[in-house]
N, CA, C and O atoms as a Tinker XYZ file with bonds, in Angstrom:
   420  protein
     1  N    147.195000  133.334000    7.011000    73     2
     2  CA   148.551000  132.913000    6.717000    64     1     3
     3  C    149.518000  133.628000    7.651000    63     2     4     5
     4  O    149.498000  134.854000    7.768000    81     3
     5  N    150.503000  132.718000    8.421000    73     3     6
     6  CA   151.373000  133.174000    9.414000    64     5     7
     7  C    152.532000  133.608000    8.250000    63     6     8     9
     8  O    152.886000  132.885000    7.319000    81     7
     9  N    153.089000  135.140000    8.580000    73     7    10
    10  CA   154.130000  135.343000    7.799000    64     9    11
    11  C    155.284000  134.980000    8.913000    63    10    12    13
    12  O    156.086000  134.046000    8.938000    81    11
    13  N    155.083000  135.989000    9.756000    73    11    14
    14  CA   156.094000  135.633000   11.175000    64    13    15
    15  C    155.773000  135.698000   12.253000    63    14    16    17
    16  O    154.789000  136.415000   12.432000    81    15
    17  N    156.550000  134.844000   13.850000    73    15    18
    18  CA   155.849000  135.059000   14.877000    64    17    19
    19  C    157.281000  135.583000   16.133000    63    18    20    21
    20  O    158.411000  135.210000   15.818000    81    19
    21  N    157.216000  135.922000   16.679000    73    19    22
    22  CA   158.063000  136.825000   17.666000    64    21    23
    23  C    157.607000  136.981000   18.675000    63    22    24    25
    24  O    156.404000  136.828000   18.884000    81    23
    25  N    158.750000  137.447000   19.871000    73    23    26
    26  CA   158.482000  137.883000   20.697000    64    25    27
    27  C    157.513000  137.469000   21.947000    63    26    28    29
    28  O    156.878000  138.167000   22.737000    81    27
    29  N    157.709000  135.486000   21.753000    73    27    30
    30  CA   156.828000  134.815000   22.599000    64    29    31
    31  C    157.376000  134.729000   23.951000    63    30    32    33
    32  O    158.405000  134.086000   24.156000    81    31
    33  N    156.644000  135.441000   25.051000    73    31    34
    34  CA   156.651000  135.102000   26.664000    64    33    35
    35  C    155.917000  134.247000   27.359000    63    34    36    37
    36  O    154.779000  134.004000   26.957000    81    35
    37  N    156.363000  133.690000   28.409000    73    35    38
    38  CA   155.207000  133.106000   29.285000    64    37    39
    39  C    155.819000  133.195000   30.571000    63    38    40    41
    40  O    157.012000  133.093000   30.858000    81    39
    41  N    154.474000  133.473000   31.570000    73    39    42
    42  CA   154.471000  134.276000   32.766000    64    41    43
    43  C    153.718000  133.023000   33.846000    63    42    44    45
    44  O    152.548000  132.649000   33.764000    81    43
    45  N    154.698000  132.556000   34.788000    73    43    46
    46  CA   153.695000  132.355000   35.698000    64    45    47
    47  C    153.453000  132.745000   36.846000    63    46    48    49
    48  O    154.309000  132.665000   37.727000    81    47
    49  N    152.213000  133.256000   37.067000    73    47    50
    50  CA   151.638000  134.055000   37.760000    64    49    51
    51  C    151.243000  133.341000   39.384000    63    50    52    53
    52  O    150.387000  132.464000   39.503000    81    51
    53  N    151.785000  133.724000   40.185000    73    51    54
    54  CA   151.459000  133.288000   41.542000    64    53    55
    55  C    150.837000  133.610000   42.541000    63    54    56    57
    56  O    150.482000  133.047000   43.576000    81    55
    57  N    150.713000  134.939000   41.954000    73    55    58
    58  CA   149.686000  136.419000   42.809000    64    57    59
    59  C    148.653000  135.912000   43.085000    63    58    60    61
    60  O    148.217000  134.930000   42.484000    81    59
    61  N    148.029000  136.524000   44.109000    73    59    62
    62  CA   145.786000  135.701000   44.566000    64    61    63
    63  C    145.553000  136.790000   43.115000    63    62    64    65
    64  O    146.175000  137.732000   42.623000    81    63
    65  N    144.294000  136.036000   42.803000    73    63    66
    66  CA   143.629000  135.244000   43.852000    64    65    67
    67  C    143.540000  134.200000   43.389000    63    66    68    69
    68  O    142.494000  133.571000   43.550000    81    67
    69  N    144.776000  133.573000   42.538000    73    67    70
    70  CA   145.277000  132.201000   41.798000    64    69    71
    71  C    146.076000  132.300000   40.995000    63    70    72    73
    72  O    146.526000  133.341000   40.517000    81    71
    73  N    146.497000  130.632000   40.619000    73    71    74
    74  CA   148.069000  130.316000   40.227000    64    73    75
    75  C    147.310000  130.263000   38.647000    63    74    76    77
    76  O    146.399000  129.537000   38.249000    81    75
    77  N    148.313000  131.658000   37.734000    73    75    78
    78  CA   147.659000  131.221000   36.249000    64    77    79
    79  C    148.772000  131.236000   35.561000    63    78    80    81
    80  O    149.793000  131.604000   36.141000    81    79
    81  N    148.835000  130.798000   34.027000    73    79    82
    82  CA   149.905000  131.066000   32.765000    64    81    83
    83  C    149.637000  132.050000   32.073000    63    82    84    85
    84  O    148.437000  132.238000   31.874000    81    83
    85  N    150.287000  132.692000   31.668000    73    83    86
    86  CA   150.055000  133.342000   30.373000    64    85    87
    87  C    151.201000  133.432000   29.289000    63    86    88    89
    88  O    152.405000  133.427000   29.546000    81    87
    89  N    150.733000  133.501000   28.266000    73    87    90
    90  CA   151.400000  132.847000   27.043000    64    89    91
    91  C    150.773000  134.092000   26.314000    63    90    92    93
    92  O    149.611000  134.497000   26.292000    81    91
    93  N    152.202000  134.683000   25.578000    73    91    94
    94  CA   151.597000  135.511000   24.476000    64    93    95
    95  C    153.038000  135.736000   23.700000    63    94    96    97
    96  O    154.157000  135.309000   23.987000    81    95
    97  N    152.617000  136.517000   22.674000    73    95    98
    98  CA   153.251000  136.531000   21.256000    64    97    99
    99  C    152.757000  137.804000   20.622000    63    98   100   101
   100  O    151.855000  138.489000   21.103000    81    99
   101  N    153.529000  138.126000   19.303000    73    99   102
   102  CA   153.240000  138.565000   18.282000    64   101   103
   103  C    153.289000  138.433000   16.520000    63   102   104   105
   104  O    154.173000  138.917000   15.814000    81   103
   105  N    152.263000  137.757000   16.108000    73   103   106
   106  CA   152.161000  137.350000   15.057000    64   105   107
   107  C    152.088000  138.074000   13.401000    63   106   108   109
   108  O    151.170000  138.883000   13.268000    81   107
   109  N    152.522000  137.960000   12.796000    73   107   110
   110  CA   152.420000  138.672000   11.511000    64   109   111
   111  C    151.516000  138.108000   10.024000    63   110   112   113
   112  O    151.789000  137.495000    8.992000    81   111
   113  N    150.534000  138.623000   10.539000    73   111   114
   114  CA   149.242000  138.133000    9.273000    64   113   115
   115  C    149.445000  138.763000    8.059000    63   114   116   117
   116  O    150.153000  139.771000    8.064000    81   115
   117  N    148.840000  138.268000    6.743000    73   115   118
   118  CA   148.852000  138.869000    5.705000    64   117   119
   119  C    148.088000  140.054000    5.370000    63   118   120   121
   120  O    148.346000  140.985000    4.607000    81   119
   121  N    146.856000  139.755000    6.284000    73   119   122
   122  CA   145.809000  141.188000    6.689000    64   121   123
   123  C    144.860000  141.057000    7.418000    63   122   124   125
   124  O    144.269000  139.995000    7.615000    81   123
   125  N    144.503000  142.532000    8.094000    73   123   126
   126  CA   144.444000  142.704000    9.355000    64   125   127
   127  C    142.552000  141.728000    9.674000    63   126   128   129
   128  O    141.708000  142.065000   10.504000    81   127
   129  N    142.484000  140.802000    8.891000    73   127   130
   130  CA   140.863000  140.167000    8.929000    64   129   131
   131  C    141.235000  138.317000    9.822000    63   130   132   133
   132  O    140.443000  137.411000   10.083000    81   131
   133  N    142.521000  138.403000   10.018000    73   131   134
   134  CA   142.805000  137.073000   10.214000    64   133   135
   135  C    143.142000  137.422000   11.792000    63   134   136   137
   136  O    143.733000  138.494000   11.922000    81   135
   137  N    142.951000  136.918000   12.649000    73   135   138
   138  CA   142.801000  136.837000   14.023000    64   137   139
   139  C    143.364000  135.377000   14.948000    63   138   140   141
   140  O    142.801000  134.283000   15.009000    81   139
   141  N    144.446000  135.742000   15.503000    73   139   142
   142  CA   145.432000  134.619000   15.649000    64   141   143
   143  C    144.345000  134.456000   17.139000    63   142   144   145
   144  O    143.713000  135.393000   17.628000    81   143
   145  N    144.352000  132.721000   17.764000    73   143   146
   146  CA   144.148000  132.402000   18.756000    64   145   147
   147  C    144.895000  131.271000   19.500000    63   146   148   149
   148  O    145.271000  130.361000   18.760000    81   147
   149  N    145.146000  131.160000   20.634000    73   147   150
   150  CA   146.019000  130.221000   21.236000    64   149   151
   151  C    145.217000  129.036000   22.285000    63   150   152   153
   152  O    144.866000  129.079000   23.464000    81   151
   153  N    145.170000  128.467000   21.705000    73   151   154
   154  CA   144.352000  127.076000   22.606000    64   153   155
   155  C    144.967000  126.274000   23.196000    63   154   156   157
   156  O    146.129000  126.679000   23.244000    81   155
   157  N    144.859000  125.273000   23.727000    73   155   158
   158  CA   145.322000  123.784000   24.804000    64   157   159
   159  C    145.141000  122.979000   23.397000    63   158   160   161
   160  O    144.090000  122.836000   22.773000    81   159
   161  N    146.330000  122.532000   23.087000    73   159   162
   162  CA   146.497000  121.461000   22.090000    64   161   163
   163  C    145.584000  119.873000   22.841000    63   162   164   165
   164  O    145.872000  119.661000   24.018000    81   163
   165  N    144.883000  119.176000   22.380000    73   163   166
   166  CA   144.196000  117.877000   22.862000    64   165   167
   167  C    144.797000  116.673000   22.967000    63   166   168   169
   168  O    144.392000  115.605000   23.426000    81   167
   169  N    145.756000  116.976000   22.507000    73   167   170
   170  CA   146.953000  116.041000   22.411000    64   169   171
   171  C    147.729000  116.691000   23.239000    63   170   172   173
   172  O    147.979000  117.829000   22.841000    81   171
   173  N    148.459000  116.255000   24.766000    73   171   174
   174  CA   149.731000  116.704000   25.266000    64   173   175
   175  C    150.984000  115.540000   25.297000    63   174   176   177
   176  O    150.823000  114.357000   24.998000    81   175
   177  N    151.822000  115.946000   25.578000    73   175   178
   178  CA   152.972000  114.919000   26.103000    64   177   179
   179  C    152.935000  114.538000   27.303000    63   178   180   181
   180  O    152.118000  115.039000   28.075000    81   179
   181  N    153.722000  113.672000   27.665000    73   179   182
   182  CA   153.579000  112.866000   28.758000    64   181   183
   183  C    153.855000  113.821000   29.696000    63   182   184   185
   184  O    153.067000  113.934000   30.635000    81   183
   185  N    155.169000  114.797000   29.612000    73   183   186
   186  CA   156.070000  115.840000   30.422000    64   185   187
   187  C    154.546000  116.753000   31.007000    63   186   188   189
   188  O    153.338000  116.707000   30.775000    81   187
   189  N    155.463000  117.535000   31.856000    73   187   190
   190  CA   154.577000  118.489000   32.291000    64   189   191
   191  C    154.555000  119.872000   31.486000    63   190   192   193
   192  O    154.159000  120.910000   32.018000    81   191
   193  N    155.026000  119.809000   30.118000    73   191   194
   194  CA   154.782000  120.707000   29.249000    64   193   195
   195  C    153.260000  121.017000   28.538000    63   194   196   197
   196  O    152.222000  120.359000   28.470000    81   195
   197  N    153.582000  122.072000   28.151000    73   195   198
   198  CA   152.276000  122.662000   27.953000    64   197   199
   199  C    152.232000  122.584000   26.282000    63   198   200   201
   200  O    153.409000  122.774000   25.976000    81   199
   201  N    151.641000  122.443000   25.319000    73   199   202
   202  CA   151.250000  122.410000   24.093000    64   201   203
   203  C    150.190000  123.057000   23.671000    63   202   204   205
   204  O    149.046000  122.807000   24.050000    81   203
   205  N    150.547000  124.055000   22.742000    73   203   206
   206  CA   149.100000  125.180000   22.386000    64   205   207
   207  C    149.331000  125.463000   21.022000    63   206   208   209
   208  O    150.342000  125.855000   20.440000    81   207
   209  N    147.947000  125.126000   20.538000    73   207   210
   210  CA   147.917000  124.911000   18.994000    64   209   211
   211  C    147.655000  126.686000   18.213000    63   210   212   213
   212  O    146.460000  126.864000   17.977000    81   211
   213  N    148.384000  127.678000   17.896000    73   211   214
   214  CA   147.896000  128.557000   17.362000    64   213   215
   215  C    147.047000  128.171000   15.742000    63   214   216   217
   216  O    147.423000  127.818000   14.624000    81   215
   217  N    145.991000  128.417000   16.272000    73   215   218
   218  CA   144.388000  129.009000   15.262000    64   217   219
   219  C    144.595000  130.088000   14.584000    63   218   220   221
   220  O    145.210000  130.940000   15.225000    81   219
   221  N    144.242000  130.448000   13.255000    73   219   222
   222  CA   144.127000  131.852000   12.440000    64   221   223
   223  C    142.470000  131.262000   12.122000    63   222   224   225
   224  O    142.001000  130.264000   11.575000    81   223
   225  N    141.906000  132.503000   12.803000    73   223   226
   226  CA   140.341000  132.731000   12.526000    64   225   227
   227  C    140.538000  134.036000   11.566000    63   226   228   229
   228  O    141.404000  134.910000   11.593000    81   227
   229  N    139.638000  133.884000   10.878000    73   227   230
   230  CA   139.217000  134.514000    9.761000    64   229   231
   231  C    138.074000  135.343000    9.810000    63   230   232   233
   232  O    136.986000  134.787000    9.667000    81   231
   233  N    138.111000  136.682000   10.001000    73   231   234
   234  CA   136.933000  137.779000   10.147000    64   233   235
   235  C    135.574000  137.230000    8.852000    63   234   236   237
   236  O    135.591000  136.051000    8.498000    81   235
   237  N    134.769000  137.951000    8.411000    73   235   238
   238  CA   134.147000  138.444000    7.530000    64   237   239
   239  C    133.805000  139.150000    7.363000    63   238   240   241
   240  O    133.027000  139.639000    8.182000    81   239
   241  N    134.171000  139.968000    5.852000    73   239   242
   242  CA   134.574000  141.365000    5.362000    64   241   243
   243  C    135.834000  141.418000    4.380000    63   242   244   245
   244  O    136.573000  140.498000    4.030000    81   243
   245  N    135.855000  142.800000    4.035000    73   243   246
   246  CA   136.882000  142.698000    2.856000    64   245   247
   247  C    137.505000  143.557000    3.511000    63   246   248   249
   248  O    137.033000  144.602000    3.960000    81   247
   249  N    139.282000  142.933000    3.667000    73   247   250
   250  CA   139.948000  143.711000    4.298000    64   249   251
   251  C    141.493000  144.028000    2.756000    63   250   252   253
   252  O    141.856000  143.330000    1.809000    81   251
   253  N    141.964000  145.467000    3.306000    73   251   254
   254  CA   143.222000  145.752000    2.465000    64   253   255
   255  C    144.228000  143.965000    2.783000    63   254   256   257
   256  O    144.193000  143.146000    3.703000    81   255
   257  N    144.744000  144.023000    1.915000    73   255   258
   258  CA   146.083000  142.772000    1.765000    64   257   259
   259  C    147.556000  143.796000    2.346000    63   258   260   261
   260  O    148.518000  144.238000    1.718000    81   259
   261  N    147.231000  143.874000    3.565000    73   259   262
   262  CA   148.202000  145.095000    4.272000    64   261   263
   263  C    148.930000  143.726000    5.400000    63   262   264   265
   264  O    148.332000  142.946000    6.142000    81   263
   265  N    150.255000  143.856000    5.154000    73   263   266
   266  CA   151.211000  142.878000    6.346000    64   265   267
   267  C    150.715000  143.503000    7.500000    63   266   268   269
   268  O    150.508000  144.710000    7.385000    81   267
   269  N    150.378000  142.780000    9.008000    73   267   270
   270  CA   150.276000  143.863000   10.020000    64   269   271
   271  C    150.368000  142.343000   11.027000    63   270   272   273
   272  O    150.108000  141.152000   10.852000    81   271
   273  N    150.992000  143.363000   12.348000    73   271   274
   274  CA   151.266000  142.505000   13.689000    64   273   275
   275  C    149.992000  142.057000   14.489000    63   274   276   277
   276  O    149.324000  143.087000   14.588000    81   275
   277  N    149.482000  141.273000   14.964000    73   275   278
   278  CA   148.614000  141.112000   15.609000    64   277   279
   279  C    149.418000  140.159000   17.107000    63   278   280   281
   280  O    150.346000  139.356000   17.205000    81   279
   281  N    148.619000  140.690000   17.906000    73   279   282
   282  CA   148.817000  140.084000   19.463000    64   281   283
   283  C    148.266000  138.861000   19.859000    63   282   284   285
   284  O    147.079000  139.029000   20.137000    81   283
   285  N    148.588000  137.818000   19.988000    73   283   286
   286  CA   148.149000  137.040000   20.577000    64   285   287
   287  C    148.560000  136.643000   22.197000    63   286   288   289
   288  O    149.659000  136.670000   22.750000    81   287
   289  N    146.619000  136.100000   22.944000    73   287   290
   290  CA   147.436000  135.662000   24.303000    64   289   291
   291  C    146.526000  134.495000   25.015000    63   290   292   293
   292  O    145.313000  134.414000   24.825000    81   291
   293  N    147.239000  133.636000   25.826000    73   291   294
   294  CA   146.573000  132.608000   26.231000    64   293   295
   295  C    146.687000  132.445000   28.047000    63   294   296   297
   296  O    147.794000  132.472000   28.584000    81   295
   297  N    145.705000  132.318000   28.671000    73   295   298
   298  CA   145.802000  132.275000   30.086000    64   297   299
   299  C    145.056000  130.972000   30.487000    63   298   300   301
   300  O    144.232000  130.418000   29.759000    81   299
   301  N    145.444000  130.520000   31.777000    73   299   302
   302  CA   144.116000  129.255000   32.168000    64   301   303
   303  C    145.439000  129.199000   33.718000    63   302   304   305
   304  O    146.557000  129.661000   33.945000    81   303
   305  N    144.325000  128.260000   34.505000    73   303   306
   306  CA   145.045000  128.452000   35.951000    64   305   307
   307  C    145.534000  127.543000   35.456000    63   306   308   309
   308  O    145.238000  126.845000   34.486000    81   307
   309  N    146.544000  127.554000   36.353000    73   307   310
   310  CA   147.714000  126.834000   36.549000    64   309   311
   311  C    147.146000  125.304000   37.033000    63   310   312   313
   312  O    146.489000  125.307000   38.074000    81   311
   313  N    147.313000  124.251000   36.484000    73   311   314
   314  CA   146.693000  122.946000   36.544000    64   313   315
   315  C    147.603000  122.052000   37.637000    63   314   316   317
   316  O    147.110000  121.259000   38.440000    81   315
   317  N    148.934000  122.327000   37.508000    73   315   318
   318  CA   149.634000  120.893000   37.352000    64   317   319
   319  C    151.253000  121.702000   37.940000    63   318   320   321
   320  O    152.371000  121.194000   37.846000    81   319
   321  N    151.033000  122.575000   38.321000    73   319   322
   322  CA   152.286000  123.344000   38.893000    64   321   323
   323  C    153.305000  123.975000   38.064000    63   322   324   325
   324  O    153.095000  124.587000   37.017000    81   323
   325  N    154.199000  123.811000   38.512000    73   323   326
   326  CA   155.720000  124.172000   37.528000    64   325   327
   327  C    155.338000  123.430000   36.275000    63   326   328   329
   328  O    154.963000  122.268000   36.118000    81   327
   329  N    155.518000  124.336000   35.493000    73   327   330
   330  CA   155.146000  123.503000   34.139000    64   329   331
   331  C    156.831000  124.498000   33.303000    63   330   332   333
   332  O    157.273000  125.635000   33.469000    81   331
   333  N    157.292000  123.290000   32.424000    73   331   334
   334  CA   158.787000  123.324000   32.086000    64   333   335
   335  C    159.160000  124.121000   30.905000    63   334   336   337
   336  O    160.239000  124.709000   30.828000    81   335
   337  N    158.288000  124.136000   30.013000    73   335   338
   338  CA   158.306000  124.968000   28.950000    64   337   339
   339  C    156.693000  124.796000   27.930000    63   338   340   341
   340  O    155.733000  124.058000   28.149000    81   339
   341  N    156.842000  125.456000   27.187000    73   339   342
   342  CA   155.474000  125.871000   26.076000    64   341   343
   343  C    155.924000  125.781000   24.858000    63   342   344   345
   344  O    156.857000  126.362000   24.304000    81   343
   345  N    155.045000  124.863000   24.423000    73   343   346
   346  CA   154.965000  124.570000   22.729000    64   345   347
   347  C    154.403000  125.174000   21.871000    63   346   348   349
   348  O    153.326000  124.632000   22.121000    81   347
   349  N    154.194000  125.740000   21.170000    73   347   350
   350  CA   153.240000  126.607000   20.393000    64   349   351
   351  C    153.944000  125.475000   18.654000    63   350   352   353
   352  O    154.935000  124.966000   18.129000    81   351
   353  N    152.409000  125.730000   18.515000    73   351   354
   354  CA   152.327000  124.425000   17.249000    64   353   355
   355  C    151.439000  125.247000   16.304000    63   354   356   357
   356  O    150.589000  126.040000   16.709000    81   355
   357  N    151.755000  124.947000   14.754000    73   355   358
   358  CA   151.145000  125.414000   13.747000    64   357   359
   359  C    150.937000  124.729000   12.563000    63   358   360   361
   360  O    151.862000  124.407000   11.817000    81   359
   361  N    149.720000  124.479000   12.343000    73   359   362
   362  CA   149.750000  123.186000   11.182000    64   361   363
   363  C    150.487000  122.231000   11.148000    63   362   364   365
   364  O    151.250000  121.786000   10.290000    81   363
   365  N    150.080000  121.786000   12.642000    73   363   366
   366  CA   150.980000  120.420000   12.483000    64   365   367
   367  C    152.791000  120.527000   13.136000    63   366   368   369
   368  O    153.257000  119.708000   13.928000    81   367
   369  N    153.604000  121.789000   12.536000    73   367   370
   370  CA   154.643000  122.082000   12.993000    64   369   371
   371  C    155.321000  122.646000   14.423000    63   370   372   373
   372  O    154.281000  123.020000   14.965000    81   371
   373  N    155.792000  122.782000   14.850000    73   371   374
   374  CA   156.288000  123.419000   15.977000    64   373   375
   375  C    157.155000  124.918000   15.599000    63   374   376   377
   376  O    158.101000  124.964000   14.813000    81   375
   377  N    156.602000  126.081000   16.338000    73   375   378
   378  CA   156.554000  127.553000   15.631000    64   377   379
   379  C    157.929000  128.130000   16.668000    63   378   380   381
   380  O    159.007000  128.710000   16.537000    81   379
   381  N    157.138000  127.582000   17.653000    73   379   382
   382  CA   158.281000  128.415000   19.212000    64   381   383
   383  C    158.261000  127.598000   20.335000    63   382   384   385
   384  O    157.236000  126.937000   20.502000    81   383
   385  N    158.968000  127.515000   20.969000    73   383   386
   386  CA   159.561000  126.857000   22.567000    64   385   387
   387  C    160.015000  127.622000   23.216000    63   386   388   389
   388  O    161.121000  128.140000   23.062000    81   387
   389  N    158.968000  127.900000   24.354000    73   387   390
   390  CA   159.405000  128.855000   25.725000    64   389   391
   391  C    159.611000  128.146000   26.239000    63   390   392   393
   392  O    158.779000  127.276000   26.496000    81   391
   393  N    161.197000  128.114000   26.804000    73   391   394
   394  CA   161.952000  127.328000   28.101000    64   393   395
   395  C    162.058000  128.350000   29.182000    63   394   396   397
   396  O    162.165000  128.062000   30.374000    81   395
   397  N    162.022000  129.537000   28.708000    73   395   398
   398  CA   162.318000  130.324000   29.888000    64   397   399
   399  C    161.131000  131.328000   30.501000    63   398   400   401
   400  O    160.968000  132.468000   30.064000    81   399
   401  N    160.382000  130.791000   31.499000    73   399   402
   402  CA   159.356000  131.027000   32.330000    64   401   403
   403  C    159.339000  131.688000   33.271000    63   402   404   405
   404  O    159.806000  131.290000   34.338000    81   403
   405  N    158.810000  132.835000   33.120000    73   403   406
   406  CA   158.935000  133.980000   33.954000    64   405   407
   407  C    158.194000  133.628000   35.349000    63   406   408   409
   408  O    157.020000  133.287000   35.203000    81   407
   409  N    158.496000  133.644000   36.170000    73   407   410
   410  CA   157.852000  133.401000   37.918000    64   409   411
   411  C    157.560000  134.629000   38.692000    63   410   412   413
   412  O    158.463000  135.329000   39.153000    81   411
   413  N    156.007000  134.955000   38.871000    73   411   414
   414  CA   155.877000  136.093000   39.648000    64   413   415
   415  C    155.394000  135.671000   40.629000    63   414   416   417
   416  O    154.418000  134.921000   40.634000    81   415
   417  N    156.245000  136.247000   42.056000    73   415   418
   418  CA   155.461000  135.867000   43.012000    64   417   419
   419  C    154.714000  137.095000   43.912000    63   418   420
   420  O    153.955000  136.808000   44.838000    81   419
């Protein structure tokens, strides 16, 4: 269960020895057994936006019911160039929109 999510960046990376994204965040689980992941949604839009479905995987084990931050992060080369902003989607909803894309060259 997502309590809250913050503090989402995305970086594109231009450095050798290739053109990549990275996409990350910080998420707030109910306890520390739930493990956030960021994937390529299978569904995109027509745009050259990017869509990434955050996953909560589930450890096994018995963990305390303690609120705690967990990191999430997503990389893959760069496909398709300038890409305009990042969707991050959650059950269906839309969580965060990065419009503003960091460029390293």
């Amino acid at each position: 269960m997502i309590i809250e999510c913050k503090d989402w960046k995305a970086q594109h990376d231009k450095m050798p020895p290739g053109t990549r994204l990275r996409v990350h965040g910080t998420i707030t689980v109910s306890h520390p057994g739930i493990v956030p992941v960021l994937v390529k949604r299978r569904m995109q839009d027509k745009s050259f936006a990017l869509a990434l479905e955050l996953e909560l995987h589930q450890q096994d084990g018995n963990f305390m019911q303690v609120v705690c931050d967990k990191e999430v992060l997503f990389e893959t080369q760069d496909e398709h160039g300038q890409i305009p902003k990042v969707d991050i989607i959650h059950d269906g909803k839309l969580i965060a929109c990065i419009t503003d894309i960091v460029e390293t060259h």
